[in-house]
LUMZANU-381406 format. One line per 3 residues: number of its first residue (from 0); for each residue z, y, x of C-alpha. Coordinates in steps of 0.1 Angstrom, whole numbers, plus 5000, padded with zeros to 4 digits. Example, Ala and Ser with C-alpha at 12.3 -4.5 7.8 and 13.67 -1.06 7.14 Angstrom:
LUMZANU-381406
0> 5078,4955,5123; 5071,4989,5137
END
This chain:
LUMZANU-381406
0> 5095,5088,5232; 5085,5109,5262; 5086,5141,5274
3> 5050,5153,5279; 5038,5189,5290; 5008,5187,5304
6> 4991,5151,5320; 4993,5161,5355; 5035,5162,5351
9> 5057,5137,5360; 5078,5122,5329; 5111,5143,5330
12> 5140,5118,5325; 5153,5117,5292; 5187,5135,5279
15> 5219,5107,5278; 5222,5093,5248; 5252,5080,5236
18> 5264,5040,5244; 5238,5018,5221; 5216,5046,5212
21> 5185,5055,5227; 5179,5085,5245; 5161,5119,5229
24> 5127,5125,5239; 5117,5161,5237; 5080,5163,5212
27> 5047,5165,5226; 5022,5190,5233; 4987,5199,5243
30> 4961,5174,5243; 4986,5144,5247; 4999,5154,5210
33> 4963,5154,5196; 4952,5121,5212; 4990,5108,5198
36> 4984,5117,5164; 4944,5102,5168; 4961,5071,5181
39> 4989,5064,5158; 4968,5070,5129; 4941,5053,5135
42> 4962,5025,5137; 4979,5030,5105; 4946,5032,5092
45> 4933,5001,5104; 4962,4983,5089; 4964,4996,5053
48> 4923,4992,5054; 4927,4956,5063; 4949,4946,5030
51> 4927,4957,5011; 4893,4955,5030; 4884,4919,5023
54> 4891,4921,4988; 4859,4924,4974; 4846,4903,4997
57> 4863,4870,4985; 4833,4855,4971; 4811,4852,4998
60> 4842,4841,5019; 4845,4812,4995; 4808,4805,4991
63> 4802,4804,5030; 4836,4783,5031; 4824,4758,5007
66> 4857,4763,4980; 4868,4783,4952; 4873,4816,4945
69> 4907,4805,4934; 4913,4793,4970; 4897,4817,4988
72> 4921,4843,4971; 4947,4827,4998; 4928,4845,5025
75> 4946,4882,5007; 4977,4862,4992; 4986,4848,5028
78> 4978,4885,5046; 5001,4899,5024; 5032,4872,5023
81> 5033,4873,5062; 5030,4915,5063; 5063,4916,5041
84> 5078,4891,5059; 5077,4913,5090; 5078,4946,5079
87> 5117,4946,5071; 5120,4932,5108; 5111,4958,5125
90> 5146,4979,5131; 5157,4946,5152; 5123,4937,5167
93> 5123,4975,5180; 5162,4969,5195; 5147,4937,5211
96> 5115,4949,5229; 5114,4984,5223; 5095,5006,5202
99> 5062,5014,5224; 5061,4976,5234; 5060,4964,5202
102> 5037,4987,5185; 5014,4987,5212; 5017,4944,5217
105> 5013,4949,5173; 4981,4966,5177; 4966,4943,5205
108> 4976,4908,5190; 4965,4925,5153; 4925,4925,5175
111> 4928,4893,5185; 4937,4878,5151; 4907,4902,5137
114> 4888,4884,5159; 4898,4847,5151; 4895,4858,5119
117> 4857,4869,5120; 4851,4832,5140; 4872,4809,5119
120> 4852,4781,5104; 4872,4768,5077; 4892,4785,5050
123> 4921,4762,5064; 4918,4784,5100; 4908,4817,5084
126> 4941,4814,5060; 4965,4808,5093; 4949,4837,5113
129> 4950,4858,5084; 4993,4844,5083; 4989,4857,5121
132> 4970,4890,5115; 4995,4899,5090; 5028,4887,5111
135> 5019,4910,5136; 5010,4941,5115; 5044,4945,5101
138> 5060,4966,5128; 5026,4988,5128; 5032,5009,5098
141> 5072,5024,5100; 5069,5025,5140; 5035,5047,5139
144> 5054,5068,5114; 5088,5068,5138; 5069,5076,5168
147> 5047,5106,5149; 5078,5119,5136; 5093,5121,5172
150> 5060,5135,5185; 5065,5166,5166; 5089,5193,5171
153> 5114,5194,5139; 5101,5227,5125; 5067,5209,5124
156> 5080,5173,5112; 5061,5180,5079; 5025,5180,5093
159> 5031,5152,5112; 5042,5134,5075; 5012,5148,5060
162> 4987,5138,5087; 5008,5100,5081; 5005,5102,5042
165> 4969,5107,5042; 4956,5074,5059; 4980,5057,5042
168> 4971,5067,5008; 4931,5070,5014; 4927,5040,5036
171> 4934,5017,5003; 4906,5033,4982; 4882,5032,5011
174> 4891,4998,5018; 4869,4981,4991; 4840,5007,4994
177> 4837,4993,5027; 4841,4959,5024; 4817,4957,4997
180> 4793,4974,5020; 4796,4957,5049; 4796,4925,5034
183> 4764,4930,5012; 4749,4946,5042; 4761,4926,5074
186> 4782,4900,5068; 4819,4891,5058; 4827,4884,5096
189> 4827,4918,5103; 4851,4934,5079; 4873,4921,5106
192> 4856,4925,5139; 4854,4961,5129; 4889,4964,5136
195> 4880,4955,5173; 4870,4984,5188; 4893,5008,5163
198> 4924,4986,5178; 4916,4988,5215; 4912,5026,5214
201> 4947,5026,5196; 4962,5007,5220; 4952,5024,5249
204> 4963,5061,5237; 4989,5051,5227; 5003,5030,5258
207> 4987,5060,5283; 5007,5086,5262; 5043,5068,5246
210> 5048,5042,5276; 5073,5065,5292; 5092,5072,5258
213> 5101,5039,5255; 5141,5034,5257; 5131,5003,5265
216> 5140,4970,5249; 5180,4957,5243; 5196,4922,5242
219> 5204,4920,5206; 5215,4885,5188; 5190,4873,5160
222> 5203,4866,5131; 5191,4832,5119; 5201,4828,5086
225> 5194,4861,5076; 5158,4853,5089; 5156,4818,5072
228> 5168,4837,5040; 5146,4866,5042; 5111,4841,5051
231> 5123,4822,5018; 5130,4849,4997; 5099,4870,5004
234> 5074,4843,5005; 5085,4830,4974; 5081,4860,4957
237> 5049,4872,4972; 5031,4840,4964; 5049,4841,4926
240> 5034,4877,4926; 4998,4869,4939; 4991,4837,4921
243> 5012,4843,4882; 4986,4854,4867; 4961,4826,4878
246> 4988,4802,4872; 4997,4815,4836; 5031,4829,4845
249> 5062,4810,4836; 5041,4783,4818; 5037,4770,4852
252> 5065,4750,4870; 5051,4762,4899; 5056,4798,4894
255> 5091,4786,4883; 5104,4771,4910; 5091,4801,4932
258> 5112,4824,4913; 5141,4801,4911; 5135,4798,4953
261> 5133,4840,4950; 5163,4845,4932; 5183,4821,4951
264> 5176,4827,4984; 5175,4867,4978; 5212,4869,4962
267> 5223,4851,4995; 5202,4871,5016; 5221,4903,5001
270> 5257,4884,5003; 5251,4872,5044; 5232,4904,5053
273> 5264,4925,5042; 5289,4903,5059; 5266,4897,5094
276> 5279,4920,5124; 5244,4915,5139; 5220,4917,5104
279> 5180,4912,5110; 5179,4939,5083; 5202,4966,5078
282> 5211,4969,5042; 5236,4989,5046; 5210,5022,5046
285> 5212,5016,5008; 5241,5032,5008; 5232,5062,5015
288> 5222,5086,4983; 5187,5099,4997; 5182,5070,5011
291> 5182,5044,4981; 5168,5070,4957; 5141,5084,4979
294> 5132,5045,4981; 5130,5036,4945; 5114,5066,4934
297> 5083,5057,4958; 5083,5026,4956; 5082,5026,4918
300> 5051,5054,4917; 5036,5037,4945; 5035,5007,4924
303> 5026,5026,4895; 4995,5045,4917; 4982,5013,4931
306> 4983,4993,4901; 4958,5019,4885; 4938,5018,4920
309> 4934,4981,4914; 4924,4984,4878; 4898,5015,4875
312> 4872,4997,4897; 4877,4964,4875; 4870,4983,4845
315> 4844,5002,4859; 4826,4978,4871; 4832,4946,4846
318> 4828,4968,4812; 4814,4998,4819; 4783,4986,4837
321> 4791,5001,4869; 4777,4982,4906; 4805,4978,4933
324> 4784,5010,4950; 4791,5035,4924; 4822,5020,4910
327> 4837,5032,4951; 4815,5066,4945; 4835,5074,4910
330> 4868,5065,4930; 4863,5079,4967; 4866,5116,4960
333> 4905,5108,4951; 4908,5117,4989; 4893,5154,4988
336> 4921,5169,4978; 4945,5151,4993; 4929,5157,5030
339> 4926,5195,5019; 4965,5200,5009; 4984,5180,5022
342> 4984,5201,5057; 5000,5230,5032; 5026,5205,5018
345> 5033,5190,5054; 5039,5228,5066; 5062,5239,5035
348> 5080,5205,5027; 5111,5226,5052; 5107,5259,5033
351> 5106,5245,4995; 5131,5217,4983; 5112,5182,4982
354> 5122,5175,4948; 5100,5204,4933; 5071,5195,4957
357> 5073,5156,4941; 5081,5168,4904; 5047,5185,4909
360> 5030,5152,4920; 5047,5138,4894; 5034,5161,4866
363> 4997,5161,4883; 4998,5122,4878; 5009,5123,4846
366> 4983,5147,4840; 4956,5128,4853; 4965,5100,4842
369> 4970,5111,4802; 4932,5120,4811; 4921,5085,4813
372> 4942,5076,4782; 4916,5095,4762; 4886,5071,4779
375> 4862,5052,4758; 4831,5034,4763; 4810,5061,4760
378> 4827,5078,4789; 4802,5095,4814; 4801,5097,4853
381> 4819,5135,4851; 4842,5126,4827; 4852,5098,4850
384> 4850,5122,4880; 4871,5148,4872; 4904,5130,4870
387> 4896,5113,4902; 4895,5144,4920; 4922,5157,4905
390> 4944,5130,4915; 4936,5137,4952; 4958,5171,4945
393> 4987,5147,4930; 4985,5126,4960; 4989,5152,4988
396> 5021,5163,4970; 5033,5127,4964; 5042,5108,4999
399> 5053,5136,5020; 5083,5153,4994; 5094,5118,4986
402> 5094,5106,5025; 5113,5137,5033; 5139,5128,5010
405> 5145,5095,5020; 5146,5099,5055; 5168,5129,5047
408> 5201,5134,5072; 5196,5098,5091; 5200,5100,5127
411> 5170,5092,5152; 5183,5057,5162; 5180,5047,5125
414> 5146,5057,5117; 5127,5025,5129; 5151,5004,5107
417> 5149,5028,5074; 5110,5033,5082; 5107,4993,5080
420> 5130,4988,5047; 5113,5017,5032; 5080,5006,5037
423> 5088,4966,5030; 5101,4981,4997; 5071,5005,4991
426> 5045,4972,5000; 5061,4951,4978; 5056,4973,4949
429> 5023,4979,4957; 5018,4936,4952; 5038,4936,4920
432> 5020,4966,4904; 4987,4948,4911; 4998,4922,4896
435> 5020,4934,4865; 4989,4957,4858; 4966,4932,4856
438> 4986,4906,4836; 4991,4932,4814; 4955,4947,4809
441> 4942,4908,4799; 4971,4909,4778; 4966,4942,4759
444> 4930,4933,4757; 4934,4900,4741; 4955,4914,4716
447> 4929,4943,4708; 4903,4919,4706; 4919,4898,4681
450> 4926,4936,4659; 4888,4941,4668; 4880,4903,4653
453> 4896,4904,4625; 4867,4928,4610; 4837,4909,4615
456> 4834,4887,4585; 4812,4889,4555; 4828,4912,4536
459> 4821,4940,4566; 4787,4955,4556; 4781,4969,4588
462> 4789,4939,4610; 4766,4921,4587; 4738,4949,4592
465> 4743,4947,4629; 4742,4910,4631; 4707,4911,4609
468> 4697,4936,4633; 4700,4918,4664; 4682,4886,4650
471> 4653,4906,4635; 4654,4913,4677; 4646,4876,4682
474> 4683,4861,4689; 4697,4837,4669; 4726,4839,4648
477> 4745,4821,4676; 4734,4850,4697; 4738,4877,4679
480> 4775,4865,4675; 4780,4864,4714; 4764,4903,4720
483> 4785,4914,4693; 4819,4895,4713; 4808,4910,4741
486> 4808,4944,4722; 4840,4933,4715; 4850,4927,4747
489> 4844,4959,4759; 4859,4981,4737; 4890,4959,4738
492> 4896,4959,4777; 4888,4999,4773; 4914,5005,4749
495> 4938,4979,4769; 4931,5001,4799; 4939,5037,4781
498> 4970,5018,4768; 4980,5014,4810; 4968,5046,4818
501> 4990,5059,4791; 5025,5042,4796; 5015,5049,4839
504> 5015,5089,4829; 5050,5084,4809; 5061,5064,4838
507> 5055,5093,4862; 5068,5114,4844; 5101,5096,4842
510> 5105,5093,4871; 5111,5134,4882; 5147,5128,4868
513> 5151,5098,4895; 5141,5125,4921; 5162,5155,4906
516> 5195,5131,4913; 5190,5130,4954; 5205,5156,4971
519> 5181,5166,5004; 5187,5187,5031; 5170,5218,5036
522> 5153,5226,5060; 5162,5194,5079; 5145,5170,5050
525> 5128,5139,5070; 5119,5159,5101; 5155,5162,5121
528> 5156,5122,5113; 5126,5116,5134; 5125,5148,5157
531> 5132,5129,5185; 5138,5094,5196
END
């Protein structure tokens, strides 16, 4: 990146770097490392808003679009296969046009496919500019973390993680406030034309401030197969992912040739990729203790976190009798706490070894989660409140620790290639927890509700009282029978939920042993990987 003391300086050249490697930038300062930091996260936060933006927003999609809501779910499922197709690219995409280029080219062509997005007049257009939009966001995400990382001095690495962490982990829950609200206020469209002006603003701060700490791009082969193999392996699995449980699983051929396609193509991916002088992804990070650890251990809780994200709301707001509006109020405040301390985690994450810093977040999510095990239908607004903030605490102590960790003793020419395998890993669990979570909350729930069945017959006096009791209201017996199911119903997907939230909070927990076996270093944990590029 560049060397920057105050705007009216010339760019001082860069230090030699060694043959292959790019050259050291010192960090920024002043106003250029405030308008960096604006820049690069208001990107990020653009793109983590946008895969989950137009969920909610699927129905009128599909209702203006003329199809169903089964096929207007393509408009998320094709987002997010072409965004994890991309994202392990970008160590060789950064080698091949360098790192400024491509996040700023990112940023601009992620506008114009907002844009062709917010015109397309068929589901058939809107699904390929969607492929676009997410093709080009893949870089977006590891670079603006890379080029933070190197905007900072080392000693200050840690803020610049925490002011990462936070639009990454608030921009999800905001996402479907929004899009709800926009879309039952304005119209669909513009859940992606809002991304218009956010993008240009990027772009420009960031090209007016990083252009001249740009190595600058290098002739580097492409590795075909590896790209062939990586396109089938993570399509297949994405779509398996995003359409199993409308499909029924493995009851559907479809969903088993996908996984056969997945398996297939992802055992030779692994086999070519560790044999190929030039890989398009470079596996061979996995070796590395922190590395591969630091990986699992967020991916895992990440997929753990967002599968609950995904599933509060749906409860809320399908069995609780909450509206889309105050289902995203009882969520929302998950980001106080998080904006308030993570700046403190960001400053100390040098000082105090990562692993106690993410066996706190750890704890606090098994905490709040073990809260929401103890839910019921009678569950007010505070009771629902209080865990939700609680988690914001959690949250703040949960990405910085466990990035730090990962990106623990890798040099500077490495950190655009971890950055992207860490964060296709960390995406991709995110998609699977979704899923997994709500497979296994209509699962629990059917099962419940057949526990729950069982006791209305004629032998139950108070099923039989309450029966009487609604057709003395004026409902028939055929009625009464379907307000009672729907009592049912509630109290079944209630208890399937506390049954999640309960094996999430063991999960959490768990996983602080998986973090106790890396072996950071301190005072050098994340930042002297990214202190300069």
């Amino acid at each position: 990146m560049s060397s920057s003391t105050t705007t009216a300086e010339l760019p001082s050249p860069p230090p030699a770097a060694p043959a292959n490697r790019p050259p050291a930038y010192p960090p920024l300062t002043g106003g250029q490392l405030v308008l960096g930091t604006v820049a690069l996260s208001l990107a990020t936060f653009m793109n983590v808003l946008d895969s989950s933006i137009a969920n909610v927003s699927i129905p009128a999609i599909s209702g203006d679009m003329g199809v169903s809501p089964a096929q207007g779910t393509w408009v998320i499922t094709s987002f997010g296969v072409a965004n994890a197709i991309s994202v392990p690219l970008t160590g060789w995409l950064t080698q091949r046009f360098g790192q400024v280029r491509l996040f700023a080219a990112s940023i601009l062509l992620f506008v114009l496919a907002s844009w062709l997005c917010g015109l397309a007049p068929s589901i058939e257009l809107l699904i390929a500019f969607r492929v676009l939009q997410g093709l080009v966001a893949g870089p977006m995400i590891p670079l603006s973390q890379t080029l933070l990382l190197a905007s900072y001095p080392p000693a200050k690495a840690g803020i610049a993680m925490a002011m990462w962490a936070m639009t990454v982990l608030v921009a999800p829950v905001v996402g479907p406030l929004l899009g709800g609200w926009i879309t039952d206020t304005i119209s669909w469209p513009w859940i992606f034309y809002i991304n218009i002006p956010v993008g240009l603003v990027a772009a420009a701060f960031t090209w007016s401030i990083y252009r001249t700490r740009d190595p600058g791009p290098r002739r580097v082969p492409l590795d075909t197969v590896g790209l062939v193999l990586l396109v089938l392996f993570i399509g297949a699995m994405q779509i398996m992912v995003d359409k199993g449980k409308e499909l029924d699983w493995f009851e559907s051929n479809e969903i088993i040739a996908l996984a056969v396609v997945s398996v297939v193509s992802f055992m030779f991916f692994i086999a070519w990729e560790l044999t190929e002088k030039h890989p398009i992804v470079d596996l061979q990070l996995f070796a590395r203790r922190n590395f591969w650890l630091g990986t699992v251990s967020l991916s895992v809780a990440y997929g753990v976190f967002f599968g609950n994200v995904v599933l509060m709301p749906l409860w809320l707001q399908q069995y609780m009798g909450y509206t889309a509006t105050w289902a995203g109020i009882a969520v929302a405040p998950v980001g106080l706490l998080a904006i308030v301390l993570s700046p403190w985690v960001g400053k100390n994450v040098r000082v105090i070894d990562p692993r106690k810093l993410s066996t706190v977040a750890f704890l606090g999510f098994g905490l709040v989660l073990w809260m929401r095990s103890h839910f019921n239908t009678q569950a007010d607004f505070q009771a629902i409140l209080i865990p939700t903030v609680l988690q914001g605490a959690a949250m703040a102590f949960f990405f910085i620790p466990l990035q730090a960790i990962t990106f623990s003793g890798l040099q500077p020419h490495e950190m655009p290639a971890a950055a992207g395998l860490s964060n296709f890993v960390r995406i991709t669990a995110g998609a699977v927890g979704t899923s997994l979570f709500t497979t296994a909350w209509d699962s629990r729930a059917t099962l419940h509700h057949a526990q729950l069945a069982e006791s209305i017959n004629r032998g139950n006096s108070a099923a039989m009282q309450t029966l009487s009791q609604l057709q003395a209201g004026g409902l028939s017996y055929e009625q009464a029978l379907a307000q009672v199911n729907r009592m049912i119903d509630q109290q079944a997907f209630t208890m399937a939920a506390t049954d999640l939230f309960w094996m999430s909070s063991l999960l959490f927990v768990a996983l602080i042993g998986l973090v106790w076996l890396t072996r950071p270093q301190m005072n050098a944990a994340g930042a002297d990987a990214g202190g300069a590029h």
